[in-house]
N, C-alpha and C positions, 0 to 999 in steps of 0.2 A: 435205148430209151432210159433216161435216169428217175429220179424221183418226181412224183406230182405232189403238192404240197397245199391244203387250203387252213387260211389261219383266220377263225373266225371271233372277235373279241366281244365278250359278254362283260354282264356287270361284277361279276367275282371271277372265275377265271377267262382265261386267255383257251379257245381250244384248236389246236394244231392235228390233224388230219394227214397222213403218211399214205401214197400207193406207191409200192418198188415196181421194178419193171416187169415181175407174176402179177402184180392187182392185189396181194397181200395187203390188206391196210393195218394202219398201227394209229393208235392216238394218245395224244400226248395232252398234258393240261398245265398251265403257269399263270400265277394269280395277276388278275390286270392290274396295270398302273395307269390307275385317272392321272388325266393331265398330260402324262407322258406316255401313250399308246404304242407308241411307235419302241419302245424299250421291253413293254411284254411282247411284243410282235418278235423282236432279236431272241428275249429271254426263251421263248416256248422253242425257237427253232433248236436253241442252246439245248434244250430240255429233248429237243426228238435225235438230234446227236449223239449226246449220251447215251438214248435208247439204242442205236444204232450202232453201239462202240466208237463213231466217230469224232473225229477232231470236228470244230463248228466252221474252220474253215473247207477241211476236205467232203461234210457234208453239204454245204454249199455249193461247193462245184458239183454236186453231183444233181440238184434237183433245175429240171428243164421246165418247171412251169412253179408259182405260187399265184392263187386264186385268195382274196381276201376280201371279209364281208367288214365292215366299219360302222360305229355307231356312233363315231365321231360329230356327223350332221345331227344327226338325230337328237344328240345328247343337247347340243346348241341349241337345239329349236323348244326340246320338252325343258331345259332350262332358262332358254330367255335370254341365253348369252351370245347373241348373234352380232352383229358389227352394224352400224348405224346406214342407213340404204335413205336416198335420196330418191323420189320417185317423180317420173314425168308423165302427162295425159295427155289428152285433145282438152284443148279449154272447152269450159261446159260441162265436166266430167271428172272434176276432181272427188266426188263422191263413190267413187266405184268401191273402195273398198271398205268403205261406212256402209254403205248401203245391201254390200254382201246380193244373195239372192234366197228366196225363201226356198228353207230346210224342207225337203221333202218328208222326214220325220220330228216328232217333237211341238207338233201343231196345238198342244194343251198344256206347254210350259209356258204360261201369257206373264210368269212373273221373274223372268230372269232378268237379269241386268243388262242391256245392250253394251256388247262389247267395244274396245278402242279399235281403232283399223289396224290392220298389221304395221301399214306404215303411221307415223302420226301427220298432223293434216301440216305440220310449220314445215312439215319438210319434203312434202309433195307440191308440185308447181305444172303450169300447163301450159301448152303453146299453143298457137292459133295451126293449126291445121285442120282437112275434113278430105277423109275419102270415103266415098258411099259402096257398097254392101256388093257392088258390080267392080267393084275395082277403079271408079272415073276418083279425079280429082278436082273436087268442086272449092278446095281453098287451100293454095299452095303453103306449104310451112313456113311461116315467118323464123329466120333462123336468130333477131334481135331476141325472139323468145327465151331459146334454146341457151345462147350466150350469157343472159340475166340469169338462167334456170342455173347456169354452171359458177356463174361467179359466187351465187347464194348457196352453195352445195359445197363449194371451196370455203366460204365460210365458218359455215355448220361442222367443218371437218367431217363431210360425208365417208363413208369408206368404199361404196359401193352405187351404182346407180341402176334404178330399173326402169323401163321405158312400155307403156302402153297405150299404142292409139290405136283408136278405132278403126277397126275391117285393114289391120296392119295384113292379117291372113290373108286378105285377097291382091292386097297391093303393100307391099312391104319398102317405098321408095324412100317414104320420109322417117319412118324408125332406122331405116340403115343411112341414111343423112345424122340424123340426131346421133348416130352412136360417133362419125366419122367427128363431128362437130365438140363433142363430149370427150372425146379421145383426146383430142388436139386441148384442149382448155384442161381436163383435166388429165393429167399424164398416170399413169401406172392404178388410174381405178378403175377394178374393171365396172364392165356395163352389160348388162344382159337383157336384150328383145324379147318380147313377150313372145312376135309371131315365133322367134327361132325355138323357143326354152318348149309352147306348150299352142302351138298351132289348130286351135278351135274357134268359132263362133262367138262363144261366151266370154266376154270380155270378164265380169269377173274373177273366172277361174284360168284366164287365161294372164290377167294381170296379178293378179295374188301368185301365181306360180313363178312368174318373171322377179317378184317381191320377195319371194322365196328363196328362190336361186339367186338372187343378188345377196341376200343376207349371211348364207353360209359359204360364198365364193372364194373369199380370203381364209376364211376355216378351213376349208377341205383344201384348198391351192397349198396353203402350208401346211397339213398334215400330210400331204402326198408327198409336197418335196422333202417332208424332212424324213418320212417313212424311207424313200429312194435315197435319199443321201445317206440311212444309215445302213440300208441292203447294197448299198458300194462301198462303203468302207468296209462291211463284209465280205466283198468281193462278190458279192452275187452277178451271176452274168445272163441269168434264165428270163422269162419271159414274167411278168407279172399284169394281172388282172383284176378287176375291182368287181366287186359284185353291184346288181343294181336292182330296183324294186319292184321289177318286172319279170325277176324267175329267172337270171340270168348274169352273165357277164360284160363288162366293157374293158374296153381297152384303156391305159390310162388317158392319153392326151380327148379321149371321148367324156371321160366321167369329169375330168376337167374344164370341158366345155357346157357340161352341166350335171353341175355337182349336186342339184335336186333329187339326182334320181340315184343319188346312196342315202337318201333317207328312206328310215327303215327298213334297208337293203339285207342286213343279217337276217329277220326273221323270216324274209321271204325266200331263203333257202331250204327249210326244214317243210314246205309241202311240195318241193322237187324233190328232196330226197324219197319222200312218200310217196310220189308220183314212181320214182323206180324201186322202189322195196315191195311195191303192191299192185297187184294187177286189179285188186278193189274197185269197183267202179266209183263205190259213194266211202270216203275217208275223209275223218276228221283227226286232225294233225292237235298234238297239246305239247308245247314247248315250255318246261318249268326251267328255269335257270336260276341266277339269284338272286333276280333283280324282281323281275315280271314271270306271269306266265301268257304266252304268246298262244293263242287258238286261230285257225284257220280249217278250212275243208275243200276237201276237191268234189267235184259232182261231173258223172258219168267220163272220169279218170281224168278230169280238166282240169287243169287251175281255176282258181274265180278270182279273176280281176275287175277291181271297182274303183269308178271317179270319184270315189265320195270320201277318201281317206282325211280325217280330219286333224289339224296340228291344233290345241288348244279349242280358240272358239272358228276359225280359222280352215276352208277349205286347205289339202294340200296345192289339187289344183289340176294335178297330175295323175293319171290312172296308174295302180300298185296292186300287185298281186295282194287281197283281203285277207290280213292280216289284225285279231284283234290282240289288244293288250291289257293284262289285270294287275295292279301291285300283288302278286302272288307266289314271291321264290323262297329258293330255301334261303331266302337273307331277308325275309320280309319279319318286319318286328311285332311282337305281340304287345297287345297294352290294355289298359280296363278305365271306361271311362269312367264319369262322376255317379251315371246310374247305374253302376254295375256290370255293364257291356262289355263282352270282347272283343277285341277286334285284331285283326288281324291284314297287316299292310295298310297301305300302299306304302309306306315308307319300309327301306330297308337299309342293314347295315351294310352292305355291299362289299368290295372289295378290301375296303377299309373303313373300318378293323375290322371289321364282318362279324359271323357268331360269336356268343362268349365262348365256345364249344375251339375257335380255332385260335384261341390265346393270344389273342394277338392285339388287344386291350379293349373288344367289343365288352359290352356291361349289359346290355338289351338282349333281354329272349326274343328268340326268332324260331322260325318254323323247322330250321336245321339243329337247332337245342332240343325242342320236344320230339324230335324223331330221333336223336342219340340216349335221351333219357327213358323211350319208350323200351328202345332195346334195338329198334329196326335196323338203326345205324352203329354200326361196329365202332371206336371206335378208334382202334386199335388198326385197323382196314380199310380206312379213310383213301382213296385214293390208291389202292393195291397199299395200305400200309405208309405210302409214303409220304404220309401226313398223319401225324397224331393228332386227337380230337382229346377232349377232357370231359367226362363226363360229368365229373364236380362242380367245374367251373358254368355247364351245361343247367345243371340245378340250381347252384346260387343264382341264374339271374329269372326263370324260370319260377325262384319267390316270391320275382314282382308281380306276379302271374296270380298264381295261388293264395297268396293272404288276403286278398281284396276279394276275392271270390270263394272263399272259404273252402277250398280243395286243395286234395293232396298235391305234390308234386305231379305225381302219376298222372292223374286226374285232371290236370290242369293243361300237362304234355297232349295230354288226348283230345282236351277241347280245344284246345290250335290245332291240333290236326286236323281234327274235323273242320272245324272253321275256316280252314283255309282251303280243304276238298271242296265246299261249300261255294264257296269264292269262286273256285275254277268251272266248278259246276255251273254258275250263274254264267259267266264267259262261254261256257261251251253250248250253251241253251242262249245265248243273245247270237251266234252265226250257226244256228240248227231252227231252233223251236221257233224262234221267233222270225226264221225267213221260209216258216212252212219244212220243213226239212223235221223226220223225227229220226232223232239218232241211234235209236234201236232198229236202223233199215244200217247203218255204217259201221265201216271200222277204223279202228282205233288205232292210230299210229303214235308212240309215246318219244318225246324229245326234249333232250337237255335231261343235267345231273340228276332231279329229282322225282322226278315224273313217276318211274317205275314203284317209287316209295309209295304214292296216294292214288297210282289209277286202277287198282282193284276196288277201293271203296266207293271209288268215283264210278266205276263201272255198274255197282250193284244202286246206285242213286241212278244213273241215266238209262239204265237196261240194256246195259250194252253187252253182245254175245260174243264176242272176241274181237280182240287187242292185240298187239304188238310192241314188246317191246325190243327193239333193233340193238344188234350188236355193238352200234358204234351211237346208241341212242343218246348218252352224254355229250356227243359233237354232230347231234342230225343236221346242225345248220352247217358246219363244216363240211359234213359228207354231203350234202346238196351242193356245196360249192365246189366240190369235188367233181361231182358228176355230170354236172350245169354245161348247159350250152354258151355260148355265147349270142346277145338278145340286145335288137333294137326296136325303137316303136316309132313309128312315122306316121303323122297325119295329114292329109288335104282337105282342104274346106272348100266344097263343091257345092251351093244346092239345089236340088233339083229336086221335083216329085212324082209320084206314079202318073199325075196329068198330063205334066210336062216333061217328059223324060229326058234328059239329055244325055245320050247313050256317048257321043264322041267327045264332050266334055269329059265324063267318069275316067272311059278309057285314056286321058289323057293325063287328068289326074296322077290313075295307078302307073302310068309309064314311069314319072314324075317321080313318084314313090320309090316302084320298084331298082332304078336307076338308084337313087340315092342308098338305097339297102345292100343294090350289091356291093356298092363303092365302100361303105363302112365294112362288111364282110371282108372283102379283097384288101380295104387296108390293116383288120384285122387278123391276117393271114389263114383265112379260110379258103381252102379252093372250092372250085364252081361245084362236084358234085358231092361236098359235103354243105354246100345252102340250100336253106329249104325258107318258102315263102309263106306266111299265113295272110289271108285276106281279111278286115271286116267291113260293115257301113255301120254310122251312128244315126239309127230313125228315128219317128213315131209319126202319132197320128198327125194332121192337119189340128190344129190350136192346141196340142199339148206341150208342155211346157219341157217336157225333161226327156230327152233322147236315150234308148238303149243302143245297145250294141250286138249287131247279126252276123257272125262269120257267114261267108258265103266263099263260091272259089268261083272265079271269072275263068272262060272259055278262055285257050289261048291270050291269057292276061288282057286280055279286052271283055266289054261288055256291051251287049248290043239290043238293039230292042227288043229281040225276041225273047230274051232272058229277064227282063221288068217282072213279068206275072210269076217265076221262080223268086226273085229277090223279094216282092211283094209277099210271098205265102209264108217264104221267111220267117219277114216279118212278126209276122201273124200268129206264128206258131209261135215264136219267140215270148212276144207280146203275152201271148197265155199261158205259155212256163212261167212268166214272172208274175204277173196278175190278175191270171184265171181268169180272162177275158180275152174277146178278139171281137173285131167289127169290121168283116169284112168289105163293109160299102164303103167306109171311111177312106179320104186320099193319105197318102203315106208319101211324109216328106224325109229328103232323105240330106242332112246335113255335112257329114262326113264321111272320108274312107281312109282308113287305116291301113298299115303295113306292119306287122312284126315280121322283123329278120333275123331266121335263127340258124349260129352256125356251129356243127359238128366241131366238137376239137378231139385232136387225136389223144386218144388212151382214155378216154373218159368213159368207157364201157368196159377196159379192162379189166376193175372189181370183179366183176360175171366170171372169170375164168379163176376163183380160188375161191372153192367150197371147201369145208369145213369136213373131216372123216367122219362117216358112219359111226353111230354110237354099237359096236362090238358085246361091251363087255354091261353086265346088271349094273346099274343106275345107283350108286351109293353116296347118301349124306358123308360131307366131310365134316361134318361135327353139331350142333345143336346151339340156339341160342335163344333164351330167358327175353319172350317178348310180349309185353303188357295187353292184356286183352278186356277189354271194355264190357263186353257183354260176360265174362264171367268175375271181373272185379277181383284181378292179379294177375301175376306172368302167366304166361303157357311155354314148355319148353318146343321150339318147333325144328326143325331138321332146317340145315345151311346146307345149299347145293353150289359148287365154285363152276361160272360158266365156262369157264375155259376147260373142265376137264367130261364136258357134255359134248356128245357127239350130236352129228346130225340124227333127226329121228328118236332121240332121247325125251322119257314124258318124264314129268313129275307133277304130283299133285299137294296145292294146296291144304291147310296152312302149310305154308315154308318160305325162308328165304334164300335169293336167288345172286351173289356175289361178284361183281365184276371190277376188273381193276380201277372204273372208274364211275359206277353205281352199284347203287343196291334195288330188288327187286324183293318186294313181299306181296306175296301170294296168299287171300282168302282161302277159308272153305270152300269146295264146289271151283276152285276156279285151278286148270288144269294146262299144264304148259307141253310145250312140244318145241324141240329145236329144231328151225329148218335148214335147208341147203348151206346158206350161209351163213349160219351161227345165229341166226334170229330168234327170240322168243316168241312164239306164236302162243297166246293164251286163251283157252273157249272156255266161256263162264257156263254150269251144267244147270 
């Protein structure tokens, strides 16, 4: 078995993720290149070679798999730089995406601006079709439509086409007509099926995601080929995988048939890695990087995936593992308005030029300035050393900060900091406090560069009793992609309700399903007793408007009558975990059934087999470092502890800082660290 490889690209660096054939990991980091992704991807492996002593050819041949998260979609979508998409309806219905569907939250912002549709209306068009809700066809597709729809699209220099009719879900004849027809007229653009892309009910959200995925289709089409063409002229010959936004992996020519589902795909590796670092039932994941900081939580050791994931004003469309986002990294810039305010992000200086701190001709304080200036950040240690920092350079910009606000440097270092713990704070209290969740019942899993620097102060703001911060906690989204399944999500639109049960429909459905899961599995080269099936249905009540989602597990993959009043209590229960309510007389309609297919890959448990030695020997500071303390108003000198020379079962206590080749860790008063099995830091606040 040779090397497993996940290379996960963020907004400042590039993080690259190592297992040899023991499970030993190693990680490596290489500053990203906007625009050219696919060059830090080469660069970082370049970078894990060298760590390796190897040539970047003969470590190549030696690694049997690379797993990569991409932020490529993502970047397109949150900047608006998508490619021009042609969209088709059922005539009658070209307002689908104007009209949106009412936000479940947000019900007392009566003065916002009504947004533009995703697509704009000169270049959405409609043809005369109609099939009703049973699957009949009550008006056959005029294809003179479809023909006008394409020559107008050929015009427009469309690059892309999306297609949405109505109840396509239950009878899919005339959307696979219009692509066959669309194909032929327009040659090499592609086209993307609402029912194929996002197989629901809701035509909104099922045509906005069709919308979606047409817009970044030629983005991701050519980031893949050119990522592949340059891992073959490195002679790469191993297996590669993408990651996707559902906690998991795809194969390439999958993520290429919908490249929807790598948006937002990176952050949604760093609560599977949580998911195996912690046997926690209730974890809340905070990924600072240096862009954003990413929050998510797992509940009763689950992912929590939500329909409601939103691009701009904009459904995504599609179910993602809940993931939120804050402009809050360590490349986020400081500024003071007109009234004397500071503020802190959402813009940042990113990979370029980044800090003023990384010389590299940033001019703008950032949040990674006032933590070099405060003392936290060495930085002379930047990176195990292999990156110098300036401290000087760190406070000249750092002036723009303080003269406006009439504080010292120090002083000034410190209310960014806070302000920007502050910031994370509000993020990690919008997916806790505010969905009923109090986060002093969870823990704390910390991810990405900077995390470990501000989640002790964050800690004593949210009352949280222990934290973790992970060995490989600079690449968490890496090491989730490391250890990740491979993950498909299939839906059927079926409906039925507790009145009218239709027990031989359902089970025909999941046949339907499960057929289609194992064949992505089997083409993914998973065998039969490493797939494992997960079941749900999408319900609620009789006239409500918005459907949950109920895992249940079908009898010998069928469902039968006798099993309704099981799926019904479900329900019920369901229903009241999320809105402390239930009504049990009420009928309960049941609109979809879902299939995740998830498959085992080999070595991806091997980490477990390379723990960390027993700490032996008394516990000794490798040196001392001058770091600013706010409540006594000047440095404190506190002990530096280097984690690599901590064994398992190793404590140390607060204030100190905690050294790694690729973060720093500082530790409050009261708050007490412990290395576990695997090199983790385990911290309980006293």
């Amino acid at each position: 078995m040779g090397y497993q490889v996940c290379i996960d690209i963020g907004g400042t660096f590039t993080d690259c993720l190592v297992s040899d054939k023991n499970g030993e990991i190693s990680i490596f980091k290489s500053p990203t290149t906007p625009g050219e992704f696919e060059k830090g991807f080469i660069n970082v492996l370049n970078v894990a070679a060298e760590g390796y002593g190897l040539a970047p050819d003969a470590f190549l041949k030696d690694i049997d798999l690379i797993v990569h998260g991409s932020t490529v979609s993502t970047n397109a979508l949150v900047e608006k730089k998508t490619v021009k998409v042609g969209l088709i309806l059922t005539a009658g219905h070209q307002d689908i995406l104007v009209l949106r569907e009412g936000p479940r939250k947000g019900a007392f912002q009566w003065k916002l601006n009504y947004p533009e549709p995703y697509v704009p209306r000169h270049l959405t068009r409609t043809v005369t079709e109609r099939i009703d809700a049973r699957g009949r066809v009550l008006t056959s597709l005029l294809e003179d439509d479809v023909l006008r729809a394409a020559s107008d699209f050929k015009a427009s220099a469309v690059e892309a086409v999306a297609v949405g009719l109505l109840w396509s879900v239950v009878n899919s004849q005339h959307e696979l007509k219009v692509r066959e027809i669309l194909e032929r007229e327009l040659p090499g653009v592609p086209v993307t099926l609402s029912h194929e892309i996002n197989p629901m009910p809701r035509e909104y959200k099922r045509v906005i995601a069709a919308a979606i995925d047409a817009s970044i289709n030629p983005i991701v089409r050519t980031y893949i080929e050119r990522l592949k063409m340059a891992l073959d002229e490195a002679q790469f010959a191993g297996e590669l995988l993408l990651a996707n936004c559902v906690g998991g992996m795809m194969p390439v020519p999958e993520m290429i048939r919908k490249p929807i589902y790598s948006v937002m795909s990176g952050p949604t590796l760093a609560p599977m890695a949580a998911l195996a670092l912690s046997s926690e039932p209730d974890i809340i994941v905070g990924d600072m990087g240096g862009t954003t900081f990413d929050v998510s939580a797992l509940r009763s050791h689950q992912i929590i995936v939500t329909p409601d994931s939103m691009i701009h004003d904009d459904s995504l469309g599609i179910p993602k593992v809940d993931v939120r986002s804050v402009g809050a990294g360590g490349g986020s810039i400081a500024s003071v308005d007109a009234g004397g305010m500071l503020h802190v992000g959402p813009h940042s200086a990113g990979a370029r030029p980044g800090p003023a701190c990384y010389q590299r001709g940033g001019m703008k304080p950032t949040v990674t300035d006032a933590n070099v200036v405060l003392g936290i950040i060495d930085p002379d240690y930047f990176l195990g050393g292999k990156m110098k920092l300036s401290k000087e350079r760190a406070e000249q910009a750092l002036a723009e900060v303080a003269a406006p606000l009439g504080l010292s440097i120090e002083e000034s270092a410190f209310a960014i900091y806070t302000t920007s713990n502050h910031n994370m704070v509000a993020a990690i209290e919008e997916i806790t406090v505010r969905e009923g969740i109090n986060p002093r019942d969870s823990f704390f899993v910390c991810g990405g560069g900077a995390t470990a620097i501000h989640i002790a102060d964050m800690a004593d703001i949210l009352g949280l009793k222990r934290y973790m911060i992970p060995r490989f906690m600079a690449g968490l989204s890496a090491f989730g992609g490391l250890i990740s399944d491979i993950r498909r999500e299939d839906t059927a639109v079926l409906l039925t309700s507790s009145a009218t049960f239709d027990a031989e429909g359902v089970t025909d459905a999941l046949g339907g399903l499960l057929k289609a899961g194992r064949q992505f599995l089997a083409e993914a080269g998973v065998s039969p007793e490493n797939q494992r099936f997960e079941f749900a249905f999408l319900g609620r009540y009789e006239y409500q408007s918005f459907e949950i989602e109920v895992p249940f597990v079908p009898k010998d993959r069928a469902v039968t009558p006798g099993q309704l009043q099981r799926l019904v209590e479900d329900f019920h229960r369901m229903h009241e975990r999320i809105y402390s309510i239930r009504s049990d007389g009420d009928v309960v309609e049941f609109t979809g059934w879902k299939l995740r297919s998830i498959g085992k890959r080999d070595g991806q448990d091997i980490w477990l087999n390379h723990k960390v030695p027993r700490q032996i020997e008394t516990v000794t500071a490798a040196g001392s470092r001058a770091v600013y303390s706010h409540s006594l108003g000047r440095r404190e000198e506190i002990p530096v502890f280097k984690l690599s020379s901590l064994g398992c079962g190793a404590a140390v206590d607060g204030p100190c800082v905690i050294d790694a080749d690729t973060f720093t860790a500082f530790l409050k008063r009261s708050h007490r660290a412990t290395i576990d099995d695997y090199g983790n830091v385990v911290v309980t606040v006293e």
